[in-house]
TORVEX-920261 format. One record per residue (C-alpha): residue in three letters; y, z, x. Coordinates in nm, 2 decimals, m for minus. Example, Ala and Ser with C-alpha at 12.3 -4.5 7.8 and 13.67 -1.06 7.14 Angstrom:
REM residues 2
zalum/v/w/u
ALA/m0.45/0.78/1.23
SER/m0.11/0.71/1.37
//
This chain:
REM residues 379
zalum/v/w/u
UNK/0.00/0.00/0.00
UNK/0.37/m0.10/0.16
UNK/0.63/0.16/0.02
UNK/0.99/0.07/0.11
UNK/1.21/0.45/0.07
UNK/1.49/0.31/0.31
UNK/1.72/0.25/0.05
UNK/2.03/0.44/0.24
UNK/1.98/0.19/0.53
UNK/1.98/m0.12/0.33
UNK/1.86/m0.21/m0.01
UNK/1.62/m0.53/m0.14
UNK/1.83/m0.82/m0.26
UNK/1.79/m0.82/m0.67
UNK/1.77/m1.13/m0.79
UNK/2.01/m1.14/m1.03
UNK/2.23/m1.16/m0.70
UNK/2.03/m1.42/m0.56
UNK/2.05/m1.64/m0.85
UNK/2.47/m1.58/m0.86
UNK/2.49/m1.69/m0.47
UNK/2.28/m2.00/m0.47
UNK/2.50/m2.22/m0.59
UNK/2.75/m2.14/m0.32
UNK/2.51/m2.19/m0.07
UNK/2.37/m2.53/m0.14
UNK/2.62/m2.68/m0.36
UNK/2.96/m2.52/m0.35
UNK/3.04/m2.59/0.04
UNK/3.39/m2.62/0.05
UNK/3.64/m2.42/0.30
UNK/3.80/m2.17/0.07
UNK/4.17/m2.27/0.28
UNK/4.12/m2.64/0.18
UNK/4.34/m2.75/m0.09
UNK/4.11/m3.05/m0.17
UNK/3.87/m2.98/m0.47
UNK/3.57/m2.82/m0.30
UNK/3.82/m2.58/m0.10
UNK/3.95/m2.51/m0.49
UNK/3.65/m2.47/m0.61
UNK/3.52/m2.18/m0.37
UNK/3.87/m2.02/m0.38
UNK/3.83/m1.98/m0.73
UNK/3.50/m1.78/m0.72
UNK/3.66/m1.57/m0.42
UNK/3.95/m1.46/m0.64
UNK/3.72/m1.45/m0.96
UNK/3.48/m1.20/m0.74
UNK/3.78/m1.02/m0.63
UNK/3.89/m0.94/m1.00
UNK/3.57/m0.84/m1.10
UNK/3.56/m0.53/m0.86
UNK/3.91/m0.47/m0.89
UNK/3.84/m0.44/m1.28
UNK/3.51/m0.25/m1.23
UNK/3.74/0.03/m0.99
UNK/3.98/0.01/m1.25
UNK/4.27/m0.14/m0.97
UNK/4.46/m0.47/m0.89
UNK/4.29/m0.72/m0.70
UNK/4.59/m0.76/m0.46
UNK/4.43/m0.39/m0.37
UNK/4.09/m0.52/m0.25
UNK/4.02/m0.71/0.09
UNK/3.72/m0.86/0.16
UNK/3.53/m0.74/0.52
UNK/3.23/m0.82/0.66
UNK/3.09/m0.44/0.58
UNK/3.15/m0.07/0.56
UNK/3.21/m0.06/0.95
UNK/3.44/m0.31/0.98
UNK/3.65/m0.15/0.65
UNK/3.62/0.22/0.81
UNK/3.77/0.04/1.09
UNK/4.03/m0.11/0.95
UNK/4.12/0.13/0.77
UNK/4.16/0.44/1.03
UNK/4.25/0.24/1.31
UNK/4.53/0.03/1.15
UNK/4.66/0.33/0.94
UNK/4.67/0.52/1.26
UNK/4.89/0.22/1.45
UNK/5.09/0.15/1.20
UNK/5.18/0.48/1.02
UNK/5.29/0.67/1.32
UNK/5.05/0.98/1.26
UNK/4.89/1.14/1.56
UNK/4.64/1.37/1.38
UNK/4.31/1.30/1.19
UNK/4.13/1.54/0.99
UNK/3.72/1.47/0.97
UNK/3.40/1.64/0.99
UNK/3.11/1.65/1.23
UNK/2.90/1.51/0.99
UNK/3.08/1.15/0.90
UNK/2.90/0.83/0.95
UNK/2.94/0.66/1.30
UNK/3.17/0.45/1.20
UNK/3.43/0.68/1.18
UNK/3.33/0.89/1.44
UNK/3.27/0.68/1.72
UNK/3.64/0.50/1.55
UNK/3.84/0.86/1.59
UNK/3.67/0.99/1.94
UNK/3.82/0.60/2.07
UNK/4.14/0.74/1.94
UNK/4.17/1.05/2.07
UNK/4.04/0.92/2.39
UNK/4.23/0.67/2.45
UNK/4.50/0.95/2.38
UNK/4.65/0.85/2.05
UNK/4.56/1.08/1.81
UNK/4.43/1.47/1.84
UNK/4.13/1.54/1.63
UNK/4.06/1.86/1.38
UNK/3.75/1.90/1.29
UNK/3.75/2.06/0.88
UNK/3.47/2.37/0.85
UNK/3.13/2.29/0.69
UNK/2.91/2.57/0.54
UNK/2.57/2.57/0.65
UNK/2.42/2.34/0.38
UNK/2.68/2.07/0.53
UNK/3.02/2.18/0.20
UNK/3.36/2.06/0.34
UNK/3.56/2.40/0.30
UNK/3.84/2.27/0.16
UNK/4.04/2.62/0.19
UNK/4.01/2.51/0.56
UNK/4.13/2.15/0.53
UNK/4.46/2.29/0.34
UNK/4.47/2.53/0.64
UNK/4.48/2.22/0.88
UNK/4.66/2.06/0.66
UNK/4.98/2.32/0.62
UNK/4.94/2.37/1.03
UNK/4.96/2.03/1.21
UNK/5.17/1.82/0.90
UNK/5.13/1.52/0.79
UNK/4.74/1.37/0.90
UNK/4.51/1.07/0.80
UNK/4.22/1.24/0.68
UNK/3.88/1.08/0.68
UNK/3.59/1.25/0.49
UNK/3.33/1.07/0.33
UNK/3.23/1.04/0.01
UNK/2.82/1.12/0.02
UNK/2.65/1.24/0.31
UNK/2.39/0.94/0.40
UNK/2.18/1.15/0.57
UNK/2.19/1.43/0.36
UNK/2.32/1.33/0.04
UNK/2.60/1.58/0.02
UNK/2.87/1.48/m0.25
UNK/3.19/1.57/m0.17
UNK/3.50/1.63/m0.41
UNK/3.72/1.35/m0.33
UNK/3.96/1.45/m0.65
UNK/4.02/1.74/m0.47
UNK/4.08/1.61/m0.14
UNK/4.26/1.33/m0.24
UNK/4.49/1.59/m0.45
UNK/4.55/1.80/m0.14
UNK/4.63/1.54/0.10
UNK/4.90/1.41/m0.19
UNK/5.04/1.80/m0.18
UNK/5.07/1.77/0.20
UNK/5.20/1.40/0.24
UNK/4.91/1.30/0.46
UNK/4.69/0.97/0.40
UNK/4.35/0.99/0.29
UNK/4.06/0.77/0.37
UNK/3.70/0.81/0.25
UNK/3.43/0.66/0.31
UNK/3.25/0.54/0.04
UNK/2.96/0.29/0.13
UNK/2.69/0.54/0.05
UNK/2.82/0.62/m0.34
UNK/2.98/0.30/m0.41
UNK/2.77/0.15/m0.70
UNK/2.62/0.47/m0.81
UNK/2.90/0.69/m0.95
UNK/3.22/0.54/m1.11
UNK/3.48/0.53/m0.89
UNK/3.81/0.51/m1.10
UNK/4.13/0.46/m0.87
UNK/4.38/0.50/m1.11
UNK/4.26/0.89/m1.10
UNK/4.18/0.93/m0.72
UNK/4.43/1.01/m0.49
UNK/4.29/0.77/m0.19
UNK/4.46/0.54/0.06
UNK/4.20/0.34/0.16
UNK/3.79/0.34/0.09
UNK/3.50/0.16/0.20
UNK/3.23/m0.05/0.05
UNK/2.89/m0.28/0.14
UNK/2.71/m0.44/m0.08
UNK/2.39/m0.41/0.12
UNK/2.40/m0.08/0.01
UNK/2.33/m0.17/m0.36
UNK/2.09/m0.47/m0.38
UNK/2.39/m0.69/m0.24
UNK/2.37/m0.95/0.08
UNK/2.42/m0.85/0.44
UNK/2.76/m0.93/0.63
UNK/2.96/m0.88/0.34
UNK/3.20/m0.55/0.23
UNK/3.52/m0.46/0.06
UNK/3.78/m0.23/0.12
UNK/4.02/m0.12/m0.11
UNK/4.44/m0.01/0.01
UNK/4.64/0.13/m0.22
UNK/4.96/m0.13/m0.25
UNK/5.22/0.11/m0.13
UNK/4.99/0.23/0.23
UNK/5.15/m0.08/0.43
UNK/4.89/m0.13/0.73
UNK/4.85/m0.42/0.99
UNK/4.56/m0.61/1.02
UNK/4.26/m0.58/1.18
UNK/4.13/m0.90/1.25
UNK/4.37/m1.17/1.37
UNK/4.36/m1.56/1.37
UNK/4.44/m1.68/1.03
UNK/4.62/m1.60/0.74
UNK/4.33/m1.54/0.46
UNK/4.27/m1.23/0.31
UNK/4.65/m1.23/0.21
UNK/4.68/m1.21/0.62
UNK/4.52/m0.93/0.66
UNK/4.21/m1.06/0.79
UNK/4.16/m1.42/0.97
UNK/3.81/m1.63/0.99
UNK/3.70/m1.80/0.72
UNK/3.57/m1.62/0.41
UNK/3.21/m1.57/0.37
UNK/3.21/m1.72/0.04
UNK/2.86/m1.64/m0.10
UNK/2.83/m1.27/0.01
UNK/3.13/m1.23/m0.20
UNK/3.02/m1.35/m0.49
UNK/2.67/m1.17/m0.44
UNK/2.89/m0.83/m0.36
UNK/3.05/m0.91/m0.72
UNK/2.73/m0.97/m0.86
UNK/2.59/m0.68/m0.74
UNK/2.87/m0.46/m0.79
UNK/2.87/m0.54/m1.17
UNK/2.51/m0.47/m1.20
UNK/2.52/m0.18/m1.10
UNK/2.83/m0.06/m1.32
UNK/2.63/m0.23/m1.64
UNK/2.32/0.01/m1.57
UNK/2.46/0.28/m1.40
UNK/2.35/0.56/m1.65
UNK/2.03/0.42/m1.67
UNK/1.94/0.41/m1.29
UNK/2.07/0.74/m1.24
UNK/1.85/0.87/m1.44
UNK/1.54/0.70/m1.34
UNK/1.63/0.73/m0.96
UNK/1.71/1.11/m1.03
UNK/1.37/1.14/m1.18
UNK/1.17/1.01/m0.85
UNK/1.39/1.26/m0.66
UNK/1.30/1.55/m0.85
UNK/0.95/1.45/m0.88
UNK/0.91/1.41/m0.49
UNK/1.01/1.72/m0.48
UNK/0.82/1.91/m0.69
UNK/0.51/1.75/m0.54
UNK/0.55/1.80/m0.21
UNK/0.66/2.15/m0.24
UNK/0.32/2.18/m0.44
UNK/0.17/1.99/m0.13
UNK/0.34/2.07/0.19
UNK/0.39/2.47/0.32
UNK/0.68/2.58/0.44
UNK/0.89/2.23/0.37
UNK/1.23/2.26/0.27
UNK/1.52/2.00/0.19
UNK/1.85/1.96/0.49
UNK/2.19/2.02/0.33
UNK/2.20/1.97/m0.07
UNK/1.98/1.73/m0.06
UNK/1.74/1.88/m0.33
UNK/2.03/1.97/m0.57
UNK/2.09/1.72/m0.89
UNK/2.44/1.83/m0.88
UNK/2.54/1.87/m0.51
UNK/2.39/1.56/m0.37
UNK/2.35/1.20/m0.40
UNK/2.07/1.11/m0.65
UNK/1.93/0.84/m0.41
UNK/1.88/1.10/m0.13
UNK/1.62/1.34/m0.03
UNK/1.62/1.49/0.34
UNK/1.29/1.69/0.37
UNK/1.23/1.93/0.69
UNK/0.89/1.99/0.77
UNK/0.70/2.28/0.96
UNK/0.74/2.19/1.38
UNK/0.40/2.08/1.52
UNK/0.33/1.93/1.80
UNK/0.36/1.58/1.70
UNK/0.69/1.59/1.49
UNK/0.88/1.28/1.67
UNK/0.51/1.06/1.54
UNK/0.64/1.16/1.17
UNK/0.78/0.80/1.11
UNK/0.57/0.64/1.34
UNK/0.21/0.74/1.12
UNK/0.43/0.67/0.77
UNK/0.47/0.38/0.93
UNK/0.14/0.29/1.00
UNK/0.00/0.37/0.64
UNK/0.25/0.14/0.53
UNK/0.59/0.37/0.44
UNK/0.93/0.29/0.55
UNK/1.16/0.59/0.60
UNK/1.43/0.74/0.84
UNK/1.44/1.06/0.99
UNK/1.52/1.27/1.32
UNK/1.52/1.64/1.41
UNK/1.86/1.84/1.50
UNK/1.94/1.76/1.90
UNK/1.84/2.00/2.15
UNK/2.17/2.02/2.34
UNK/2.13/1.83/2.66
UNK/1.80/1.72/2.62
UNK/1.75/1.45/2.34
UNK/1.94/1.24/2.13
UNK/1.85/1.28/1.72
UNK/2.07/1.35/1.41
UNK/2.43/1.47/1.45
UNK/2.46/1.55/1.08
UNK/2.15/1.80/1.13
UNK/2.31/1.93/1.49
UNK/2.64/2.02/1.29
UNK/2.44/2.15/1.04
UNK/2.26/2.40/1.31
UNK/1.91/2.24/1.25
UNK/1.60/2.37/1.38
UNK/1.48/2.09/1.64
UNK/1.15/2.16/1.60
UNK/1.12/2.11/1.26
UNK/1.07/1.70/1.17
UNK/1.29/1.61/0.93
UNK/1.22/1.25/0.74
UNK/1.50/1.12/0.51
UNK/1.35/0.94/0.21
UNK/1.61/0.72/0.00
UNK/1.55/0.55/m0.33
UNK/1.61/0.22/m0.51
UNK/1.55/0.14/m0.89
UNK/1.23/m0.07/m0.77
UNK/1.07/0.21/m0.65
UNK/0.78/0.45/m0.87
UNK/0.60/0.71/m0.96
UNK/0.28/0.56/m0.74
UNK/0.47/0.51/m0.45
UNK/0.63/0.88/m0.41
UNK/0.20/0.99/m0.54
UNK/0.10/0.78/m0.20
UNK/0.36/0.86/0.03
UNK/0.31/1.25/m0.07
UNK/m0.04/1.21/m0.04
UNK/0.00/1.02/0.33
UNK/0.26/1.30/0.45
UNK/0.07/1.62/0.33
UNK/m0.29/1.46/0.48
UNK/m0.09/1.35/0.85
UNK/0.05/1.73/0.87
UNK/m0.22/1.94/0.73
UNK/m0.44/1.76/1.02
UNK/m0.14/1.86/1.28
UNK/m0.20/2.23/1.22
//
């Protein structure tokens, strides 16, 4: 039996999406910048695409530039916010995707920003009586904090963030990739600068991402060398990702209720089983709660044996795709830096399991099954 619970590092292509991008791939061929009729005719299904997800986040479309993923929009948005708004201090946590990071250490090496780091509680809560405290003592900041955890799962308040940055006249950037498509994300009620999305994340082509800037947060661009993207970002537009990221996007409003509950339901059941079948296992940050996590995430920390870093590598073998790695031991290996910040046993294995709306009941009996047979014969 294959399994495929991966879903946080990329998701299967639905083929409803498929079906939308064909066209544009054999037929509709034109350059998007051409004013002849084939450049019309794919400029007309970029700007159609860019409606439909400025409609489904309840913004203008003048508001959404297209990227080439969640990296590149992260990007965009810290670096350029940072270069062209004149602030010198960001506001993150230890436990933010890479991609904003790696993009803030660059900064505050290269000796352009200084870096606060807000307080997380042990299951991985921004305190956010400790981001006003940053907040009231360094001024005006960009602050980055994402969305949901893709390791863990966390949720974080964004509301409530994006309220306090508005109190303090700072700019706020979240990252979004990992939530986008499965909660509503109404803009006209956030208080966010600047957000992040990739359709890879929900059943959407590679290559292809959005961000959204709020009209009146002026930035430069990113990418130079043409004018498209309302010159904000040059090369040629990749015409069929956006209309799959449209595609994809609108799905996944339509039967959003629907999917959270199904998805939810494979969460909850994975957990009751293997806490039924594995000793001693236990879930990393929220990742077990309905309310406190994303519904597509389950981080599960298993007892230490000897063979922990095989985990993935015998779920692999019986045919089960997964992430997963143990809190670093300082100095000596390189694993998760969300389960380091976190102060993670390293000797426990962690595996992060992620869910899709194609997955089952079967698959989370098998994989259960596989997992509590490969540790019981570790002990």
């Amino acid at each position: 039996m294959q399994v495929y619970l991966d879903n946080a590092a990329t998701t299967p292509l639905d083929p409803e999406v498929f079906e939308a991008m064909k066209p544009y791939l054999l037929d509709h061929f034109g350059n998007p910048s051409s004013i002849h009729s084939h450049g019309r005719q794919v400029r007309s299904a970029i700007e159609q695409s860019r409606r439909t997800i400025a409609d489904l986040l309840n913004t203008s479309p003048a508001e959404i530039f297209f990227t080439s993923g969640g990296t590149e929009a992260d990007n965009t948005a810290i670096l350029c916010t940072v270069e062209s708004s004149g602030l010198n201090h960001v506001i993150t946590s230890r436990i933010e995707h890479h991609a904003v990071l790696h993009t803030v250490q660059h900064l505050e090496k290269a000796g352009k920003i200084t870096v606060s780091y807000v307080q997380l509680d042990n299951t991985g809560n921004v305190d956010l009586q400790h981001l006003k405290q940053l907040l009231l003592s360094n001024g005006p900041s960009l602050v980055t904090l994402m969305h949901a955890n893709n390791e863990i799962g966390n949720l974080t308040d964004i509301s409530a963030v994006g309220e306090l940055c508005k109190e303090h006249h700072s700019i706020f950037h979240s990252d979004t990739v990992q939530a986008m498509a499965h909660y509503p994300h109404d803009l006209q009620k956030i208080e966010v600068h600047c957000l992040a999305g990739s359709a890879h994340k929900f059943h959407g082509p590679k290559g292809i991402g959005f961000m959204y800037l709020k009209a009146d947060h002026k930035i430069c661009p990113f990418v130079h060398g043409g004018a498209q993207e309302r010159n904000m970002r040059g090369g040629t537009e990749n015409v069929t990702g956006i209309v799959g990221l449209a595609k994809a996007l609108e799905l996944a409003y339509q039967n959003m209720e629907e999917h959270q509950r199904y998805i939810q339901g494979l969460k909850t059941y994975m957990i009751d089983k293997l806490s039924d079948t594995v000793p001693g296992v236990t879930f990393n940050g929220l990742s077990s709660s309905p309310e406190g996590s994303l519904y597509t995430v389950l981080n599960v920390s298993l007892p230490a044996t000897n063979d922990n870093e095989m985990l993935l590598f015998n779920l692999d073998i019986n045919g089960v795709s997964a992430s997963g790695g143990s809190a670093c031991s300082s100095g000596t290996s390189v694993g998760s830096h969300v389960l380091t910040a976190l102060g993670g046993d390293p000797n426990r294995g962690s595996v992060r399991f992620s869910f899709s709306k194609f997955n089952t009941i079967q698959e989370i009996d098998y994989v259960v099954q596989k997992l509590g047979v490969d540790l019981r014969s570790k002990v």
